[in-house]
C-alpha positions in Angstrom: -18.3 16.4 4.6 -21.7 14.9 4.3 -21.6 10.9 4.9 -25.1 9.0 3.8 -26.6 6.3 2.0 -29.8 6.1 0.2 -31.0 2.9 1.5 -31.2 1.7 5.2 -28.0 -0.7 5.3 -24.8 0.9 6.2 -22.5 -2.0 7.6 -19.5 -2.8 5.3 -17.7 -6.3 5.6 -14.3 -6.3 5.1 -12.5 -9.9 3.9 -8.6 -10.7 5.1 -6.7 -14.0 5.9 -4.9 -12.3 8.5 -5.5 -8.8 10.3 -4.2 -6.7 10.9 -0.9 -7.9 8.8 0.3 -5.5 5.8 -0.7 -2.6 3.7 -3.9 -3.5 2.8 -5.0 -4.4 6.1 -3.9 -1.0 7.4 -5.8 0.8 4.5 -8.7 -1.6 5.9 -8.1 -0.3 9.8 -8.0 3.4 8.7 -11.4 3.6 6.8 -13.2 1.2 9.2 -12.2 3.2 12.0 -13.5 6.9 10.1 -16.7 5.1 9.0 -17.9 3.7 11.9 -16.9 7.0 13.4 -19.6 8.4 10.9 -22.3 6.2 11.8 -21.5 3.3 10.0 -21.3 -0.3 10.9 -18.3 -2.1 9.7 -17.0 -6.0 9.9 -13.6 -7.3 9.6 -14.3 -11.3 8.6 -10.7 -12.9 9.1 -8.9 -16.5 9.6 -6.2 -15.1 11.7 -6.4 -12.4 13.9 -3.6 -10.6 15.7 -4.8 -9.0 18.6 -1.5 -7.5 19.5 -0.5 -5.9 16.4 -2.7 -2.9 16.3 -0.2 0.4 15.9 0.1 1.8 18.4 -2.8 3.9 20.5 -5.0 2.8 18.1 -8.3 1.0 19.4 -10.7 -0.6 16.9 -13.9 0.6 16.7 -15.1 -2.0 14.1 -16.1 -5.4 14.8 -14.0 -8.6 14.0 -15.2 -11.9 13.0 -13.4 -15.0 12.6 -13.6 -17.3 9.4 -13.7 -20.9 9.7 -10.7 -22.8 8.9 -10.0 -22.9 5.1 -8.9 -21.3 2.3 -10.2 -17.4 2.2 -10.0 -17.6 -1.6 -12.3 -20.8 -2.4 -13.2 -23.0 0.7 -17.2 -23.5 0.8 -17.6 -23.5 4.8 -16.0 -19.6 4.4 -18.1 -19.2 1.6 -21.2 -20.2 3.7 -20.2 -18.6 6.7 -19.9 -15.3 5.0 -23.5 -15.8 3.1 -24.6 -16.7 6.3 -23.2 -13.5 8.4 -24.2 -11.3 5.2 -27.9 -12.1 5.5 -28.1 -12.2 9.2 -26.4 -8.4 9.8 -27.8 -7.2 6.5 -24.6 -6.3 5.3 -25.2 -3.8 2.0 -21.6 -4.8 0.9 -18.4 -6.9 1.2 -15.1 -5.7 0.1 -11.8 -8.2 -0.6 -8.4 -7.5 -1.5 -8.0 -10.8 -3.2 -9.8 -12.7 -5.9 -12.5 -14.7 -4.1 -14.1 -17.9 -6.6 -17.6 -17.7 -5.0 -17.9 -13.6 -5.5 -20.8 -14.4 -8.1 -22.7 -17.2 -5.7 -22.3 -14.8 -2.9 -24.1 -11.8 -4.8 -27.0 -14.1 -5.8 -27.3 -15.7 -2.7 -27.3 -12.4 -0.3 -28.0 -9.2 -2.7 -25.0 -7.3 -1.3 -22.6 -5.9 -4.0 -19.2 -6.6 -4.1 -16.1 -4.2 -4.2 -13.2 -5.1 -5.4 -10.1 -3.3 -4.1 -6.7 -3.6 -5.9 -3.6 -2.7 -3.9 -0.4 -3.4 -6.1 0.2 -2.0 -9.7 -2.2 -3.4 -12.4 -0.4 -6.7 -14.3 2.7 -6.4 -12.8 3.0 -10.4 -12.5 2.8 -10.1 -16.5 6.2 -8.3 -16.9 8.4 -11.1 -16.9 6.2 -13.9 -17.5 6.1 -16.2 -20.5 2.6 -16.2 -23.0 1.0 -19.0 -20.9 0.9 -17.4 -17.3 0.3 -13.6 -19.3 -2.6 -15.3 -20.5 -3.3 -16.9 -16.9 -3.3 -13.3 -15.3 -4.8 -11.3 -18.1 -7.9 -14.0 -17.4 -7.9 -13.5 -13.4 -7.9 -10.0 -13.9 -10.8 -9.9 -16.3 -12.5 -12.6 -13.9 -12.8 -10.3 -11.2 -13.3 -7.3 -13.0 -16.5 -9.2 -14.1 -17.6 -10.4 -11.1 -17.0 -6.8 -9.4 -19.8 -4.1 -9.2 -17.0 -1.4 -8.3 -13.0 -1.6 -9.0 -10.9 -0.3 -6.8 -7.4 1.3 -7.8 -4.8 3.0 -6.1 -3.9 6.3 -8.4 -5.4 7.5 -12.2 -2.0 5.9 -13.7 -3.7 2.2 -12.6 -6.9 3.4 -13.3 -5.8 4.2 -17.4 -3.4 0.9 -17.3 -6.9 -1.4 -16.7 -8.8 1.0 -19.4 -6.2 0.0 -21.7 -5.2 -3.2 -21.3 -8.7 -4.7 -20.3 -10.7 -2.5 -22.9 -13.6 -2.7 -20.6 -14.4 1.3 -22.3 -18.4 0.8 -21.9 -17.9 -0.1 -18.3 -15.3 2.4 -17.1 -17.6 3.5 -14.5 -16.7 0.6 -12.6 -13.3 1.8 -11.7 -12.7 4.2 -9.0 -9.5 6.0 -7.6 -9.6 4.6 -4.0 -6.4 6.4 -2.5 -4.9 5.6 0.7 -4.3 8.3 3.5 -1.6 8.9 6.2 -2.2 10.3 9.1 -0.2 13.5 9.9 2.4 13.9 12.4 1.9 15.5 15.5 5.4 16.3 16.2 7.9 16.6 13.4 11.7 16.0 13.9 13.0 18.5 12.1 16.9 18.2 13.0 17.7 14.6 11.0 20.6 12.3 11.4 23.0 11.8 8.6 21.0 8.5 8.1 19.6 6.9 4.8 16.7 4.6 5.6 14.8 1.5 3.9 11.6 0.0 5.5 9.8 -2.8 3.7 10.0 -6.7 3.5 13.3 -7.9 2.5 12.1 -9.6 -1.4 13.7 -10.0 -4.3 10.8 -10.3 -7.0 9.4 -6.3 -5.6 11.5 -4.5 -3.4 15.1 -5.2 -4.7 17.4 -4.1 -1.6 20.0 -5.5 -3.6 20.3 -2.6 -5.8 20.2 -0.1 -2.8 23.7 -2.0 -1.7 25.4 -1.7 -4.5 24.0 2.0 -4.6 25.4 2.4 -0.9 28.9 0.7 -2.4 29.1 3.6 -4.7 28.7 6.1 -2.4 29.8 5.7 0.9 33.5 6.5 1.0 32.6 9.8 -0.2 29.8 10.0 2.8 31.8 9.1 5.9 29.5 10.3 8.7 26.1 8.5 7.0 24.8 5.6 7.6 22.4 2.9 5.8 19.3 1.6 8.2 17.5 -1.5 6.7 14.6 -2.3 8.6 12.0 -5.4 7.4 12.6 -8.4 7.4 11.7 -11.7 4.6 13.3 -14.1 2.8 16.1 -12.6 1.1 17.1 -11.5 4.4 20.5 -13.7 4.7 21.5 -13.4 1.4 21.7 -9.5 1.8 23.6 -10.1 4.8 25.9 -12.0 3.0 25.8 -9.3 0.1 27.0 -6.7 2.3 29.7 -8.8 3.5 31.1 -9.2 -0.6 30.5 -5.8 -0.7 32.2 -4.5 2.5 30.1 -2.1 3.5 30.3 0.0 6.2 28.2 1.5 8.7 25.2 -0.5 7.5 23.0 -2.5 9.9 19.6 -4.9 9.5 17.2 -3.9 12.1 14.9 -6.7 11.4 10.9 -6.2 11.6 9.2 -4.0 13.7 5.8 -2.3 14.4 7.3 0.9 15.5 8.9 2.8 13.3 8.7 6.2 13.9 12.1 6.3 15.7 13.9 5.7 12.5 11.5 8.2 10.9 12.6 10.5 13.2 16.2 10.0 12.9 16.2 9.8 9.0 17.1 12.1 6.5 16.2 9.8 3.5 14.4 7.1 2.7 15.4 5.0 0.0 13.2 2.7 -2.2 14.8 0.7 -4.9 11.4 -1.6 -6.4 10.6 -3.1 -9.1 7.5 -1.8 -8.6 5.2 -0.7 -6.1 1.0 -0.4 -5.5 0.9 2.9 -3.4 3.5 2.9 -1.1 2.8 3.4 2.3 6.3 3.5 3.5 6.6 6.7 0.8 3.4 8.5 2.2 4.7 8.0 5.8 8.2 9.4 4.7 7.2 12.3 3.4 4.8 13.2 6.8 8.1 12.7 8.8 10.1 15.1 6.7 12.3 12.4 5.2 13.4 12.8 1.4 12.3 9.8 -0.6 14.8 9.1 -3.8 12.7 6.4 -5.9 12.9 4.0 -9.1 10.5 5.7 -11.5 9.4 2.7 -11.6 5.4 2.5 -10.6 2.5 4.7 -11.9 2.2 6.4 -8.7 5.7 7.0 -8.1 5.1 10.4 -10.4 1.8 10.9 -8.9 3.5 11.1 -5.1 6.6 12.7 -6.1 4.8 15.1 -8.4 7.4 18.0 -8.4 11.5 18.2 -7.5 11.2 19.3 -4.0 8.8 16.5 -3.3 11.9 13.8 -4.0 13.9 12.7 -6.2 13.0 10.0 -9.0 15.3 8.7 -11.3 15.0 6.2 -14.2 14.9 2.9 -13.6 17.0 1.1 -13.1 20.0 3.6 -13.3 22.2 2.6 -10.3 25.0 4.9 -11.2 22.5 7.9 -11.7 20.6 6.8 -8.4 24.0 7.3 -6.7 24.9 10.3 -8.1 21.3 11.9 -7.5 21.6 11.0 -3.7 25.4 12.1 -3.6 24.2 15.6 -5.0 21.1 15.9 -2.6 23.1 14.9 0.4 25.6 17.3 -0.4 23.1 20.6 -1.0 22.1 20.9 2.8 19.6 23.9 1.9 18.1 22.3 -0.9 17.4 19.3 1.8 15.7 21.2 4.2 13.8 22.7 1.3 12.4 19.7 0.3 11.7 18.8 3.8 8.8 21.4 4.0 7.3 20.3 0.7 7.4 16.7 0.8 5.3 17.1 4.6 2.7 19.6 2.8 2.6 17.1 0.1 1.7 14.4 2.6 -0.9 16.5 4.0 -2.9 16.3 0.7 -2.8 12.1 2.2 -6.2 12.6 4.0 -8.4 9.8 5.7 -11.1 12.9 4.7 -10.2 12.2 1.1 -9.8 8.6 0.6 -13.4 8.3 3.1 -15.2 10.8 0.4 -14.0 8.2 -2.3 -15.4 5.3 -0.5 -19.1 7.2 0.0 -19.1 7.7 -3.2 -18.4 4.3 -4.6 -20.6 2.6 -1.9 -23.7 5.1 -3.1 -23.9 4.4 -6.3 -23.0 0.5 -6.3 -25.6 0.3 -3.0 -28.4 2.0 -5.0 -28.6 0.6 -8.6 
């Protein structure tokens, strides 16, 4: 793949509270790390970074900035330290995850173009939300989809939920399918535990463990020599805890948050996500490179898009408890069809390239760095 820009300025600034921290700031370490492999430059700018969290064997080759103290969003001393650092390292764009207010006064005041880079489903605040704070997000979202000279999304499902609901139609150029990547697996563990796994922070409004314990309830008398692993951690941490208790279920434990979880990837036959809804999972990607069966809420536009055929998991309608259980009883119990799916959901992952989501970025950062 051919990497280039049509103008001398190739360093990319990247904008975080806190680094590296979550999804998006992985999806930051991953490209930064390929372009500057590729002869670019490349800036993290970031009030809080964590020096120790890196995954593991993986060194930075992007440089890291911090922010003065104050809000990342609208505080005028990061505004001016980032005009500042813009002009000075003739940086040719800055890239956020987040709304920032001074986007627009940053543009003028530097000429670098702005990307913005969404990475949870389009609206989803909106779903439950009265007129007023529909109204409130519709406007945020058209706010920065104004101030934005490129639009970041994670599939084509968010990319035709902002056509349609914005009706931006004479400026669907802006949007791009910015996917994120996994890397593969050097060494597969075939052989699984009888083990049903979750990984993800333990809240109510998104991830909705709840409904994976009353799935477990259903089930697990019939599946004596499985287990449930839940490992995260978050605020609804106790009152699952307390949940399992009511529910008396057995052979289920709370790991708690880690860094390093390959081990449960290893041991896991299934991974189980129960969401509301979801951006692009990571957790699912990473799954399916391990050989672990994902059984999903249909429940997120890229859950069809990840899982696009039956041997690449199982997704059932949301939120369907009873079918959810009987779906996982019936996979659980078909041992060939489980090691069939093993093989397709790890070629599927492979199709989870840091080559493809890279050639996405180049082409974005051409044409927004060249108008």
């Amino acid at each position: 793949m051919t990497i280039w820009m049509e103008q001398h300025s190739r360093h990319l600034l990247f904008i975080h509270k806190e680094f590296p921290f979550g999804g998006a700031e992985r999806v930051t370490l991953d490209i930064a790390n390929y372009l500057c492999a590729h002869g670019w430059e490349v800036t993290v700018a970031t009030s809080v970074h964590h020096v120790d969290d890196y995954p593991k064997g993986v060194r930075p080759l992007f440089h890291v900035v911090l922010l003065p103290h104050g809000n990342v969003k609208f505080a005028p001393r990061v505004a001016c330290f980032l005009r500042h650092y813009i002009q000075q390292h003739d940086v040719c764009a800055f890239v956020s995850y987040r709304e920032l207010l001074y986007a627009n006064w940053l543009k003028r005041q530097t000429g670098a173009a702005f990307v913005f880079a969404l990475q949870s489903m389009p609206f989803y605040e909106m779903s439950h939300a009265g007129w007023l704070s529909r109204w409130f997000y519709l406007q945020k979202y058209r706010r920065v989809y104004r101030a934005a000279d490129a639009y970041g999304v994670l599939c084509e499902g968010h990319r035709s939920r902002l056509r349609a609901v914005l009706q931006q139609d004479a400026d669907t150029d802006k949007l791009y399918v910015l996917p994120n990547s996994v890397q593969a697996v050097d060494h597969i563990v075939w052989k699984k535990q009888p083990t049903i796994l979750f990984v993800g922070r333990l809240s109510e409004r998104d991830k909705r463990v709840d409904r994976l314990l009353r799935i477990w309830a259903l089930v697990q008398d019939n599946l004596p020599e499985w287990r449930l692993r839940i490992v995260g951690d978050g605020p609804q941490r106790q009152a699952l805890q307390i949940m399992a208790e009511q529910l008396h279920l057995q052979r289920t434990s709370f790991e708690g948050f880690t860094n390093h979880v390959q081990h449960y990837y290893d041991e896991a036959s299934l991974l189980c996500m129960t969401s509301s809804f979801e951006g692009w999972p990571l957790v699912l990607a990473e799954a399916q490179a391990n050989a672990v069966v994902p059984i999903v809420f249909n429940s997120f536009d890229a859950a069809s898009e990840m899982i696009a055929s039956p041997d690449e998991g199982v997704l059932v309608a949301p939120f369907d408890e009873q079918e959810y259980a009987c779906q996982l009883m019936a996979l659980v119990q078909d041992e060939d069809r489980l090691q069939r799916m093993q093989k397709a959901v790890v070629s599927r992952a492979g199709t989870y390239t840091i080559g493809r989501t890279a050639q996405a970025w180049i082409q974005l950062l051409n044409r927004i760095t060249t108008l």
